[in-house]
C-alpha positions as CSV (number, residue, x, y, z in Angstrom):
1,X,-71.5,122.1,-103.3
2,X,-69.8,123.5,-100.3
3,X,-67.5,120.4,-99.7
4,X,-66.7,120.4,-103.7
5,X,-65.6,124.2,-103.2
6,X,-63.1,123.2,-100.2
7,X,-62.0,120.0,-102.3
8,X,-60.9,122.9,-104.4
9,X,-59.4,125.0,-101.4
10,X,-57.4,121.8,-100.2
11,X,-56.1,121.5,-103.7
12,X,-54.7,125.5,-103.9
13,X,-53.5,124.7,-100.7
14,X,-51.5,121.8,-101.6
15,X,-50.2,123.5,-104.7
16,X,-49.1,126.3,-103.2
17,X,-48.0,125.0,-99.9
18,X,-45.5,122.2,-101.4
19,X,-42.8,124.8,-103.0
20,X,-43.9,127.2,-100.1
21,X,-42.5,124.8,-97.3
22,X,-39.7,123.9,-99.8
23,X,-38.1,127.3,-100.0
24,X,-39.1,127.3,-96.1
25,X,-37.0,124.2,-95.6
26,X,-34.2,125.8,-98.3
27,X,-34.0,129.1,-96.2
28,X,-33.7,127.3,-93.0
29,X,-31.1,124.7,-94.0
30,X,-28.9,127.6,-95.5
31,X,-29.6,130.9,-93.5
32,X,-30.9,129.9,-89.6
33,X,-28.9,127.7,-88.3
34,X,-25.4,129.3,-88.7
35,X,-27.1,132.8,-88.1
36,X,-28.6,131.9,-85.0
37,X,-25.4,129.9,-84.1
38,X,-23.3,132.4,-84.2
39,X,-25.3,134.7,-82.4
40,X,-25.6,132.3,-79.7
41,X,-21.5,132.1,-79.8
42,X,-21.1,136.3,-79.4
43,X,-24.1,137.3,-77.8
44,X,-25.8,135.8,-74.5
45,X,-29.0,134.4,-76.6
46,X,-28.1,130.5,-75.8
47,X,-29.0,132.1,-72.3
48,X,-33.0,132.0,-73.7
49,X,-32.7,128.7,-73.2
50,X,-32.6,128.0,-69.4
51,X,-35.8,129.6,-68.9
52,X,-37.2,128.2,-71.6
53,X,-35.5,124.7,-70.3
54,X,-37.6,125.3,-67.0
55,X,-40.5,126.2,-69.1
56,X,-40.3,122.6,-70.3
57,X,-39.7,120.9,-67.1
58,X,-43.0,122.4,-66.2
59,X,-45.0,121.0,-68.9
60,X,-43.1,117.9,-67.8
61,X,-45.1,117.7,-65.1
62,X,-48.5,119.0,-66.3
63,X,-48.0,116.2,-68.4
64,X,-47.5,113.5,-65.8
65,X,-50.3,114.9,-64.4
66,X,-52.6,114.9,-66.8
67,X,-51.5,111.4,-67.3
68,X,-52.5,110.5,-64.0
69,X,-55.4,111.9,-63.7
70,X,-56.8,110.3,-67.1
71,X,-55.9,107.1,-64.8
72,X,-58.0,107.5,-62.3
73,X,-61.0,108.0,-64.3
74,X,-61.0,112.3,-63.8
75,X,-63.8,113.5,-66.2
76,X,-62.2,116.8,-67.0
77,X,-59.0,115.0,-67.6
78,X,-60.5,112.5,-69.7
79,X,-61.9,115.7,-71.8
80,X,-59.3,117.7,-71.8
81,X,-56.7,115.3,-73.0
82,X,-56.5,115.6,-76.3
83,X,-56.0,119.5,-76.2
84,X,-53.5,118.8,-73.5
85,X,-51.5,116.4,-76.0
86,X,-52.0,118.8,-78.9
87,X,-50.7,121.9,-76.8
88,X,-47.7,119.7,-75.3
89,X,-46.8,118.0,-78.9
90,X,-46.8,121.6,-80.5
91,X,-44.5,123.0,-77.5
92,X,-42.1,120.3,-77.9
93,X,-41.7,120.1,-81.4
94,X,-41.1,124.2,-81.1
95,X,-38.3,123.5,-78.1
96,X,-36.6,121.5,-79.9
97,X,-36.2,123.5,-82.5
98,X,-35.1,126.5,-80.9
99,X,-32.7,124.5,-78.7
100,X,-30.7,122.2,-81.8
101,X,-30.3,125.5,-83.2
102,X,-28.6,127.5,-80.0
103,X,-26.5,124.2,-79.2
104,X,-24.6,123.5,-75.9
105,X,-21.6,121.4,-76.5
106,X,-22.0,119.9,-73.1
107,X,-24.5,117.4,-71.4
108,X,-27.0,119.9,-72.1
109,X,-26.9,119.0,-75.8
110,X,-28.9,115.7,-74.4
111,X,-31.6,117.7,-73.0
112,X,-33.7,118.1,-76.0
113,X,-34.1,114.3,-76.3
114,X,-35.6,114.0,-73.1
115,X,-39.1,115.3,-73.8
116,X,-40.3,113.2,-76.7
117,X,-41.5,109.9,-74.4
118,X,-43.5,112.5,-72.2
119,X,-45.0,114.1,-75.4
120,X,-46.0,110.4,-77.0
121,X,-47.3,108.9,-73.3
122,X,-49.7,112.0,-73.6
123,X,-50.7,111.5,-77.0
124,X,-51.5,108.1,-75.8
125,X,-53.0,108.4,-73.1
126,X,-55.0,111.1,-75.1
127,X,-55.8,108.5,-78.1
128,X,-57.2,106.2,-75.0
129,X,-59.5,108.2,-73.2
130,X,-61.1,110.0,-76.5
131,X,-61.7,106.3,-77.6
132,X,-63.3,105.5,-74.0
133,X,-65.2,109.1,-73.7
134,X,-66.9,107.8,-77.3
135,X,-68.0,104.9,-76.8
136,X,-69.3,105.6,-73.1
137,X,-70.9,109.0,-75.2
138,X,-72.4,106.9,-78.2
139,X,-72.8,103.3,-76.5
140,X,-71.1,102.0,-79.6
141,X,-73.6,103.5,-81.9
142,X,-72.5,105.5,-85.2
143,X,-71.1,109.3,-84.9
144,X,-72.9,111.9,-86.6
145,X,-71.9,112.7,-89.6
146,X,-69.6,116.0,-89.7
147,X,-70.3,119.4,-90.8
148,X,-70.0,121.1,-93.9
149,X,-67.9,123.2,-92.0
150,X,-65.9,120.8,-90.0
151,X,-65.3,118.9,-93.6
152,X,-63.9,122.1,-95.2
153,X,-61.7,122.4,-92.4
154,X,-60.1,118.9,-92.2
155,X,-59.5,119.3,-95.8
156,X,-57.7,122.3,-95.7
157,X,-55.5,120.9,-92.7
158,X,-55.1,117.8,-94.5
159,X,-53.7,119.9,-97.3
160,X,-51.2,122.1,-95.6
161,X,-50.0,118.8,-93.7
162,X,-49.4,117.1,-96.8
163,X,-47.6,120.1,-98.5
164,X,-45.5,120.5,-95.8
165,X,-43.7,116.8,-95.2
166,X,-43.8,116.6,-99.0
167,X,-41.8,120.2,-99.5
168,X,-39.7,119.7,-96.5
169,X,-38.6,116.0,-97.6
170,X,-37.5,117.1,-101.2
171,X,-35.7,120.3,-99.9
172,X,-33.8,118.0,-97.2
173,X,-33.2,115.1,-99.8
174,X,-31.4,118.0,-102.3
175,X,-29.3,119.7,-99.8
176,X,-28.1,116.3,-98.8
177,X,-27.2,114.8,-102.8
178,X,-25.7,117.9,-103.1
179,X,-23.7,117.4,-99.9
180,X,-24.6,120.8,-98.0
181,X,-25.6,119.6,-94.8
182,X,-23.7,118.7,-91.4
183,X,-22.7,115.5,-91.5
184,X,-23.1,113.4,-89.0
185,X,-20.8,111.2,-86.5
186,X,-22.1,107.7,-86.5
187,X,-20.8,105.2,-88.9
188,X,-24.5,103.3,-89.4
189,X,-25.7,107.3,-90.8
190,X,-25.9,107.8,-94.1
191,X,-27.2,109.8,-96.6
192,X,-29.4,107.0,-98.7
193,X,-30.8,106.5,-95.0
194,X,-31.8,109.9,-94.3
195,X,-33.4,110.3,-97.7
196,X,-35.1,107.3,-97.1
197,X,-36.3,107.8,-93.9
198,X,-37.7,111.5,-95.1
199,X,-39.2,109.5,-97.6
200,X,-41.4,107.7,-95.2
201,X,-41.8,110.8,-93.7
202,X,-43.3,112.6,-96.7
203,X,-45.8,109.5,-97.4
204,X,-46.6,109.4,-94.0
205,X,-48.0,112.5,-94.4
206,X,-49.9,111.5,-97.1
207,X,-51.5,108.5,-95.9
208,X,-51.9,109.7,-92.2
209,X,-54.0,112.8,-94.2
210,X,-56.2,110.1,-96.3
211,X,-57.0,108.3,-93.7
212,X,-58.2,110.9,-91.3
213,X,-60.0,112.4,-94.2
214,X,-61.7,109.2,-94.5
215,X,-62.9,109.3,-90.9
216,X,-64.2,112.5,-91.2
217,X,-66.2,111.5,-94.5
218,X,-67.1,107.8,-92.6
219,X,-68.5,106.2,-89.8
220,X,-67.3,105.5,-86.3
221,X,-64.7,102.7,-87.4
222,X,-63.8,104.6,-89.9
223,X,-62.6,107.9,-87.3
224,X,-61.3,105.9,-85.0
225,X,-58.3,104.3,-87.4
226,X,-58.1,108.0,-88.3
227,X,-57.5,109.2,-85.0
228,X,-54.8,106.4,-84.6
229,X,-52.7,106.8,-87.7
230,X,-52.9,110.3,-86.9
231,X,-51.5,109.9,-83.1
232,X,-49.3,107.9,-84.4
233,X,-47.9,110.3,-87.2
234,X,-47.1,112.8,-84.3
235,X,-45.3,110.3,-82.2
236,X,-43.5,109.7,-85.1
237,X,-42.7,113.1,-85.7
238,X,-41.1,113.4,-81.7
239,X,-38.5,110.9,-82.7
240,X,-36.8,113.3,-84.9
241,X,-35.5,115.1,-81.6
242,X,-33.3,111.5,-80.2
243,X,-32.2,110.8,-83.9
244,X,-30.3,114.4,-84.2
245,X,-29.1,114.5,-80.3
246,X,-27.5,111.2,-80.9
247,X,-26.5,111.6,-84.3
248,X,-28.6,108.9,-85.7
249,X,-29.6,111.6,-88.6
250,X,-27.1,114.4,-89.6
251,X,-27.4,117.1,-87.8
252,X,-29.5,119.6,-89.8
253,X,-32.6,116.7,-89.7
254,X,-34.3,119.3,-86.8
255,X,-35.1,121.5,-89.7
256,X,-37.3,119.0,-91.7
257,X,-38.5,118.1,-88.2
258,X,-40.1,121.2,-87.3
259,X,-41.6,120.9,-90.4
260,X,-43.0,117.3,-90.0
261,X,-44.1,118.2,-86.3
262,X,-46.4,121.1,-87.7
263,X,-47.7,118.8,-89.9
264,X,-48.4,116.7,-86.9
265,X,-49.9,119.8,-85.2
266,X,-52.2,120.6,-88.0
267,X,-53.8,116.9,-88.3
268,X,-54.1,117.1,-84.2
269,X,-55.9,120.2,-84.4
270,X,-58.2,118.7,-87.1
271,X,-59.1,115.6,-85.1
272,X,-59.4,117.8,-81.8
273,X,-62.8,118.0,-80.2
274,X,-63.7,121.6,-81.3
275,X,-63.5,120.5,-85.0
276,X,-66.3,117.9,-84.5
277,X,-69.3,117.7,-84.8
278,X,-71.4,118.9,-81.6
279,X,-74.3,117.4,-80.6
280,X,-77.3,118.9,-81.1
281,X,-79.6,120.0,-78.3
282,X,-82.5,117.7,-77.9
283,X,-85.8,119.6,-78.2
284,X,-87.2,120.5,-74.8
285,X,-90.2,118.1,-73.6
286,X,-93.4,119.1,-72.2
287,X,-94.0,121.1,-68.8
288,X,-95.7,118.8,-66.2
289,X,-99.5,119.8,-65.9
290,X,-99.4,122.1,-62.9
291,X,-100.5,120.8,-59.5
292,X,-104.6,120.7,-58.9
293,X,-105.2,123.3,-56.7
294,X,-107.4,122.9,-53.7
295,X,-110.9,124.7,-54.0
């Protein structure tokens, strides 16, 4: 009964989220960009972004490390991973953002591109050790079946990923037919492209969300592809930052993006270790019989 109820939930979720992140996407494609442009252009705010450059660099390297210690066999790397990957993909996706809005028209304008192969490699090396910290955990034997709770939850996140890519796409794909959007410098970028691609996007979103539903709902095999299509949805999602920097994509492609990479965030939170199922305790055995003592 519970599960049919957040069946229900994910539905009114999806409903409501799909024109929500459309007019989100409209707002952002129309109002942010030259607003926070121009702000950057007469006021020292494009100067937020060397600290928050640094900021990066340093997660950089707790990246790297966390990398690194996954490889040599660290047990509280190994479970900390995925949250490390989650955190980091979150950040990035964020960064970027901020930064393709306040542009340098410089070398710095490359910077932004620079973080995605750190954020993937850790998403990877995430993907890796949850798989080896399972089986070394189960010995290959079935997971337990999730929650009611953990259930409601990946359906609701599921949802709101889904609504998301699929509002964001459509917004995107209008404001470029109707020709409202930077254009962008490369002669192999198109429009039918770039409606295409956010097309793959969009049912991306939807499949990734199926199939991690379905590993919640299955068996070990089952999670496992889950947890993959998911990883690989959010390493998909870090590409957006290279296509804009380089003009692959026109310009205004970061907006969608942020969009997509929240989608990415909400899947990775639903496949995180808090949201499964935890063990449960194993019932205390008997006391020892107390020593004989001497007469």
């Amino acid at each position: 009964m519970r599960v049919g109820r957040s069946v229900l939930f994910g539905a009114a979720i999806f409903a409501a989220g799909t024109p929500a992140s459309f007019v989100a996407t409209t707002i952002l494609l129309d109002v942010a960009p030259e607003t926070v442009v121009w702000a950057a252009i007469n006021y020292p705010a494009s100067f937020l972004r060397l600290p928050l450059t640094f900021f990066m660099l340093a997660g950089v390297v707790f990246a790297v490390l966390t990398i690194l210690r996954v490889r040599s066999g660290d047990r509280n790397a190994i479970r900390t991973a995925p949250d490390a990957a989650m955190y980091f993909h979150a950040v990035t996706v964020v960064y970027v953002s901020i930064a393709l809005s306040t542009p340098y028209f410089d070398i710095w304008s490359y910077e932004p591109a620079l973080y995605a192969p750190f954020a993937i490699a850790l998403l990877a090396m995430a993907l890796s050790a949850r798989n080896a910290g399972q089986r070394a955990e189960g010995d290959g034997s079935e997971s337990r079946a999730a929650t009611d709770s953990q259930q409601s939850r990946a359906i609701a996140l599921a949802s709101l990923a889904a609504a998301m890519a699929i509002g964001a796409s459509v917004a995107y794909g209008l404001q470029l037919l109707n020709g409202d959007t930077a254009d962008c410098t490369r002669a192999w970028c198109s429009t039918e492209a770039t409606i295409a691609f956010m097309g793959v996007m969009a049912v991306g979103a939807i499949v990734v969300s199926a199939m991690m539903l379905r590993g919640v709902f299955g068996g070990d095999s089952a999670m496992r592809q889950g947890h993959l299509s998911v990883t690989m949805f959010a390493c998909l999602t870090l590409f957006i930052a290279p296509l804009v920097v380089f003009r692959v994509v026109p310009y205004y492609a970061f907006v969608p993006g942020l969009l997509y990479g929240l989608s990415a965030t909400a899947l990775l939170i639903s496949i995180s270790p808090k949201s499964e199922a935890t063990e449960t305790s194993e019932p205390a055995g008997e006391l020892p019989p107390p020593p004989d003592m001497p007469i």
